[in-house]
N, C-alpha and C positions, 0 to 999 in steps of 0.2 A: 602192766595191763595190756592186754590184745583187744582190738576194740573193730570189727570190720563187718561193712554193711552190703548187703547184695541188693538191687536193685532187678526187678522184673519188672517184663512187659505182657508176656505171656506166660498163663493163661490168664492172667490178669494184673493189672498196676498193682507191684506191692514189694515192701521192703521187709528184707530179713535177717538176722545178725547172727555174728560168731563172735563173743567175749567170754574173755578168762584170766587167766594168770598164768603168764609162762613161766616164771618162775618154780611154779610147782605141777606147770604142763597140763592142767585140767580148765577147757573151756564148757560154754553150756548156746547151742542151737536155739532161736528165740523166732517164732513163725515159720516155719521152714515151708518151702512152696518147692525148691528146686529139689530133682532126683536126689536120694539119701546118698549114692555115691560122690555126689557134688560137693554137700558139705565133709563127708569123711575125705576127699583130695585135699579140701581148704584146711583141713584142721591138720589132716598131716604134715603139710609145702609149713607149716608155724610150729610144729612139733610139740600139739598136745591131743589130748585126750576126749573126746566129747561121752561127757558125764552127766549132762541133763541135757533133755529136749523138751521146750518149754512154747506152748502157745498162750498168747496173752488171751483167748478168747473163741468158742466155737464159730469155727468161721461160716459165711453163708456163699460168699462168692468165689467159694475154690477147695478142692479137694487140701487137707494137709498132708503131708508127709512125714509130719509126725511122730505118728505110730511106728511105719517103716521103716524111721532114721533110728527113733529109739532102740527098737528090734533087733537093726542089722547092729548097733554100738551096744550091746547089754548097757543102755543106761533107762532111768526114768523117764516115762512121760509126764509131763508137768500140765497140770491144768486146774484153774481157781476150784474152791472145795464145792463152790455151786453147779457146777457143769454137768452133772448129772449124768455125765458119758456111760454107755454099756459094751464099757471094755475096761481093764486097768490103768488104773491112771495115780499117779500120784496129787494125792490131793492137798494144796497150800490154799492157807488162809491170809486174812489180811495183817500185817505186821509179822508175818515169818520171815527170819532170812534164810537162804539159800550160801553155802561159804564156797567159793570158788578160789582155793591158795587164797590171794590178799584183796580178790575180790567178792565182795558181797554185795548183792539183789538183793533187795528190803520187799516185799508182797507189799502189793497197794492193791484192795478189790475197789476198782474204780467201774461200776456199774452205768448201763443208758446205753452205748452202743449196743451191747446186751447184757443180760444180768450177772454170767457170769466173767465177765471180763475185769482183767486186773492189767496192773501197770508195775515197772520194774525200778525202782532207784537203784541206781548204780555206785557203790561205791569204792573207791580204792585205796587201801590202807596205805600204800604206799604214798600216797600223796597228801593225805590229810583225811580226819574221821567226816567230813561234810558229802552228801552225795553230788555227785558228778552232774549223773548225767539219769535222763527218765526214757524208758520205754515205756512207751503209750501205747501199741496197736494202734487200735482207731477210733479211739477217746479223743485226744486233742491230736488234732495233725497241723501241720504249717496253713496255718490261713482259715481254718475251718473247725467244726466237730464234727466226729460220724454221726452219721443216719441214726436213728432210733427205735426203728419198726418191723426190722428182720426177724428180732425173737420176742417180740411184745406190742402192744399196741403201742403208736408212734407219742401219745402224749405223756402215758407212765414210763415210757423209755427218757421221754425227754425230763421229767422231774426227776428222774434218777443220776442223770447227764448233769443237771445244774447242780445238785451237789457235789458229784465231782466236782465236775467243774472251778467251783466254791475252795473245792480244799485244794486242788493243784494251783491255783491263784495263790495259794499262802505260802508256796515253793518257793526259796532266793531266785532272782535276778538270773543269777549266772545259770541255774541249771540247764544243762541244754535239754532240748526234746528231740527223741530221733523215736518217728512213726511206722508205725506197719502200712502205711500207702501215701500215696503223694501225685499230684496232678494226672487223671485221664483214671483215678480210681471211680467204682459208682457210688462210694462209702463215703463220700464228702459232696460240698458243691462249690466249693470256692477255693479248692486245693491248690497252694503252691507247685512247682515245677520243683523247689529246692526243698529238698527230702530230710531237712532238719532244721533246728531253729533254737530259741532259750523263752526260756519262762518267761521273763523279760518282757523280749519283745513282742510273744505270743498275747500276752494281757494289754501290751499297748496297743497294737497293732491287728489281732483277729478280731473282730467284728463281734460274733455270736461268745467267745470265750471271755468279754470282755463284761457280758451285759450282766448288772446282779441283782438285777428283779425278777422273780423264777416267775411272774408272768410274763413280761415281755420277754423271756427265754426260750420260754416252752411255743408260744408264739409265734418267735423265730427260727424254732426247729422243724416246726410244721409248716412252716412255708418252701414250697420249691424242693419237693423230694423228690430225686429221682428215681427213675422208674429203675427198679429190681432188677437185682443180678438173675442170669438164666436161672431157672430151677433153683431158687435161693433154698426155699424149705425143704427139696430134696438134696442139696446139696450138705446143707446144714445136720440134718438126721444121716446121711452117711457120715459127715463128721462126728455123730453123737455115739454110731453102732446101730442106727436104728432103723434102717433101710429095709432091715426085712418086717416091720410090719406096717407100712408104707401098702396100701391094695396096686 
């Protein structure tokens, strides 16, 4: 298994991954933020393939890349079946896997950050049938949950959040979590500085992913929002295609 994360700063806090199987030389792109030529240099310098381009979620605070990367690599864009994007997209549900050689993506639609957002368990056969490791986006990040008010009102966001929330709690121990953002993102408010973590310690140790009273939840999710990415909703409708009917 290839497993490698890029970290940005501009144009905004956030994390983004290249995993696969070199064994059979096909990886799959997950948030991609950097120019498409970025990732196709990284996937070459490990000598596979990039076969799916996968966002965990329409994003609000940054254009993706996508489309673009998908494009320039003839592979899929990946996006949960609720996205409602107007452009092609491939569309997964919750409990699809995705077969990468001896690795496989398990779909989680983990909804609240917005509705159509999912999450990735990671598995590799080569090591054992249990999964590894989880791609969240910006569901649970180190220290925090995201926001819940970019693509719905902040409180139905947020009772959407605590069930997640609810079922990644029931993940083993070990799984680690590695997030699409991490401290100086606008998507959290108590983000760590260290851009991954494990189930684990997330349930002991995060504050709001900890709480299982979905009133004292939703409570604590409306408390202390901070203020909105630039142009979130225009940002958001060019991620969706929908900027031309935008007045």
């Amino acid at each position: 298994m290839i497993f490698r994360q890029f970290l940005h700063e501009q144009p905004v806090t956030a994390a983004s991954y290249l995993l696969g199987c070199v064994g059979h030389g096909v990886a799959a792109i997950v948030d991609p933020e950097l120019p498409a030529d970025e990732y196709r240099r990284a996937a070459e310098s490990l000598a596979v393939r990039i076969v799916l381009v996968i966002d965990t979620h329409v994003h609000a605070d940054h254009l993706s890349t996508g489309p673009e990367l998908a494009a320039a690599v003839g592979a899929p864009y990946v996006l949960d079946e609720h996205a409602g994007a107007h452009y092609a997209f491939l569309a997964v549900r919750d409990g699809q896997r995705l077969t990468l050689g001896n690795v496989e993506l398990e779909v989680l639609h983990t909804p609240g950050h917005t509705p159509e957002h999912l999450s990735l368990l990671v598995i590799d056969r080569t090591r054992g049938p249990e999964p590894w490791a989880l791609l969240t986006g910006h569901t649970l990040m180190v220290g925090d949950l995201g926001r819940t008010e970019l693509a719905t009102d902040a409180a139905s966001g947020a009772r959407a959040l605590f069930a997640t929330a609810r079922r990644l709690r029931q993940l083993p121990d070990h799984v680690e979590v590695w997030p699409g953002a991490f401290a100086g993102s606008v998507c959290g408010r108590a983000l760590s500085g260290k851009p991954s973590s494990t189930i684990g310690f997330e349930r002991r140790f995060n504050r709001v992913f900890a709480i299982e009273d979905e009133g004292a939840f939703v409570r604590s999710m409306l408390e202390r929002i901070p203020a909105p990415p630039p142009d979130a909703e225009l940002t958001r409708r060019r991620n969706l295609g929908l900027v031309d009917v935008l007045a």
